[in-house]
TORZAZA-134865 format. One record per residue (C-alpha): residue number from 1; residue in one letter; y, z, x. Coordinates in steps of 0.05 Angstrom, whole numbers, padded with zeros to 5 digits. Each point is the difference from the previous one (the first is absolute). Layout:
BEGIN
num=NUM | residu=a | py=Y | pz=Z | px=X
...
This chain:
BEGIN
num=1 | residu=x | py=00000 | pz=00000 | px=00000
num=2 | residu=x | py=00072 | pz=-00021 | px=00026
num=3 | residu=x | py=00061 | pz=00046 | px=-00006
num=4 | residu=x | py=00031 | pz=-00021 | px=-00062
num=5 | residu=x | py=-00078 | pz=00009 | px=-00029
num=6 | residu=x | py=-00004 | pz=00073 | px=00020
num=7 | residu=x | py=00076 | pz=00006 | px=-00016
num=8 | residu=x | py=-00011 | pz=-00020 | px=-00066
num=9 | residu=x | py=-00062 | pz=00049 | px=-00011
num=10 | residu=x | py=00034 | pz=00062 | px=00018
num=11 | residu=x | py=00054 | pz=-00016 | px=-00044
num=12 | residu=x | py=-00046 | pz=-00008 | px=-00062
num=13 | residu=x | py=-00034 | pz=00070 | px=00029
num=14 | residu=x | py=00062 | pz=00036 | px=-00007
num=15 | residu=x | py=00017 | pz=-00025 | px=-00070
num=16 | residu=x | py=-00069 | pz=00019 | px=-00020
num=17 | residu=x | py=00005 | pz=00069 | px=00022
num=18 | residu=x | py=00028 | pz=00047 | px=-00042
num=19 | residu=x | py=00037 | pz=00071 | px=00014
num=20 | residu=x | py=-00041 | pz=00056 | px=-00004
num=21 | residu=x | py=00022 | pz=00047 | px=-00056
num=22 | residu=x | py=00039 | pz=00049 | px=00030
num=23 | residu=x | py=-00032 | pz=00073 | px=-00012
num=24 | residu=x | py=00026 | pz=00051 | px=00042
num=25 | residu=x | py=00040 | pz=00047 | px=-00034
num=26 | residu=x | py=00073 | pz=-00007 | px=00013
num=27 | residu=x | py=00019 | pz=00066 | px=00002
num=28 | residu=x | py=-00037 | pz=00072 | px=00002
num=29 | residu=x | py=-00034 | pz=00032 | px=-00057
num=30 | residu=x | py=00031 | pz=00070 | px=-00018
num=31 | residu=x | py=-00053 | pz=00061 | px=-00004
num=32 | residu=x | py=00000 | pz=-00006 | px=-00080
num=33 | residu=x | py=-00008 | pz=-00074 | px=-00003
num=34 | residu=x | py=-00060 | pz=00003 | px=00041
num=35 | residu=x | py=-00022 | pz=00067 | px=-00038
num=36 | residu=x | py=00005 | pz=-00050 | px=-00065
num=37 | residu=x | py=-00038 | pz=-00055 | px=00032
num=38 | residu=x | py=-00055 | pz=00064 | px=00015
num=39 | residu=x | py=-00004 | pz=00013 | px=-00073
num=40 | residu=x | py=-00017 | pz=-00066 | px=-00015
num=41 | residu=x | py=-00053 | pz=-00012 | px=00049
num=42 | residu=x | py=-00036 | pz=00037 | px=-00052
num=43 | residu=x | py=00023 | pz=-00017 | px=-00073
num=44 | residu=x | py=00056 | pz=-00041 | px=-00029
num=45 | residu=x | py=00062 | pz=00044 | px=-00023
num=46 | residu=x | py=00046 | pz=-00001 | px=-00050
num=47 | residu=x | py=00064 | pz=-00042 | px=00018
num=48 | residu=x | py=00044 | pz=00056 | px=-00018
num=49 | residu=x | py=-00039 | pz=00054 | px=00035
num=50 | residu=x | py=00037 | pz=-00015 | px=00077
num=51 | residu=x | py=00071 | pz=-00019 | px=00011
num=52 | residu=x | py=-00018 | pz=-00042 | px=00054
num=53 | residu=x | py=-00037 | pz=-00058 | px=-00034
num=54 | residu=x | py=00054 | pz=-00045 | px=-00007
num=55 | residu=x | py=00013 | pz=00005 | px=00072
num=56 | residu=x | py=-00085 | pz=-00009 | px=00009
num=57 | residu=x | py=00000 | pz=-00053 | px=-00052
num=58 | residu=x | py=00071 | pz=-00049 | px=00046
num=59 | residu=x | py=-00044 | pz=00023 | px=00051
num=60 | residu=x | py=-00063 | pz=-00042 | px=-00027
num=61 | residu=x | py=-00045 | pz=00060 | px=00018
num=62 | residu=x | py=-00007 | pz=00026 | px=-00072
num=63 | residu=x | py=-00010 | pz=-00038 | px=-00067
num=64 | residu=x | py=-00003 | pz=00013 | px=-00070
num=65 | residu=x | py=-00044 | pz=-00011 | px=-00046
num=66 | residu=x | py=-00015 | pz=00011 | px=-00077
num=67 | residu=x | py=-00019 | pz=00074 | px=-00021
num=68 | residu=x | py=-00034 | pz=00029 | px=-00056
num=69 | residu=x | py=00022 | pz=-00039 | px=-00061
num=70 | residu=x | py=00011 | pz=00060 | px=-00043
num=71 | residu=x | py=00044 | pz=00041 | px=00050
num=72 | residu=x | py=00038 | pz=-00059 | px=00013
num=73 | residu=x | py=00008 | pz=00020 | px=00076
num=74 | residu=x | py=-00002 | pz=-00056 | px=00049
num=75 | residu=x | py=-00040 | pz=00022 | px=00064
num=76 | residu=x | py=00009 | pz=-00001 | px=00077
num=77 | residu=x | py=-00045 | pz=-00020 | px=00057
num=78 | residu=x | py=-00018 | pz=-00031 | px=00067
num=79 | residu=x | py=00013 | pz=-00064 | px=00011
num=80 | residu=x | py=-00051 | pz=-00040 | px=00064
num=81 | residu=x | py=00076 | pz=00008 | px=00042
num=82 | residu=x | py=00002 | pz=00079 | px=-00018
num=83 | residu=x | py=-00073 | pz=00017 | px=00021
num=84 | residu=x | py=00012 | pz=-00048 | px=00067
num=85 | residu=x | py=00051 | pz=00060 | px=00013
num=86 | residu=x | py=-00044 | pz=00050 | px=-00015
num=87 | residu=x | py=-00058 | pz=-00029 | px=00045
num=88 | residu=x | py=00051 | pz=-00006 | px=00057
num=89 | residu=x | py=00005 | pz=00074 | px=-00007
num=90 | residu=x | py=-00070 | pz=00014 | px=-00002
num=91 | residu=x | py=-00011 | pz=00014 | px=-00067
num=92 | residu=x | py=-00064 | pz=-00051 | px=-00025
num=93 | residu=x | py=-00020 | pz=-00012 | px=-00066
């Protein structure tokens, strides 16, 4: 292959590949975020049960979900980002 050939193929190798998703957190968990994302390694929560969801949920570490119908409470839990952080720290599901 000539030059221009294997020019041509790196270019069309570099449109093909993509970003990777960027995961790292962009700034540092406080103690009661991660003591939220603790409780719901185990069970979902209710979404008013922690003031810090909403910062969780811009995070993309939390999600919610529908509840029980007749309480009418949405629930909380992990999302696959939330339980990366939690395996970084050791804690396994």
């Amino acid at each position: 292959m000539n030059w221009t050939g294997s020019k041509k193929q790196a270019a069309t190798e570099a449109q093909q590949a993509k970003p990777a998703k960027r995961t790292m957190l962009r700034r540092l968990l406080s103690h009661h975020e991660l003591a939220t994302l603790l409780l719901l390694l185990h069970a979902p929560i209710d979404a008013s049960a922690k003031p810090e969801i909403t910062t969780l949920q811009e995070a993309g570490l939390v999600e919610q979900v529908p509840g029980d119908a007749a309480a009418g409470a949405a629930q909380i839990r992990l999302t696959s980002e939330g339980n990366a952080v939690l395996q970084g720290l050791g804690i396994a599901r």
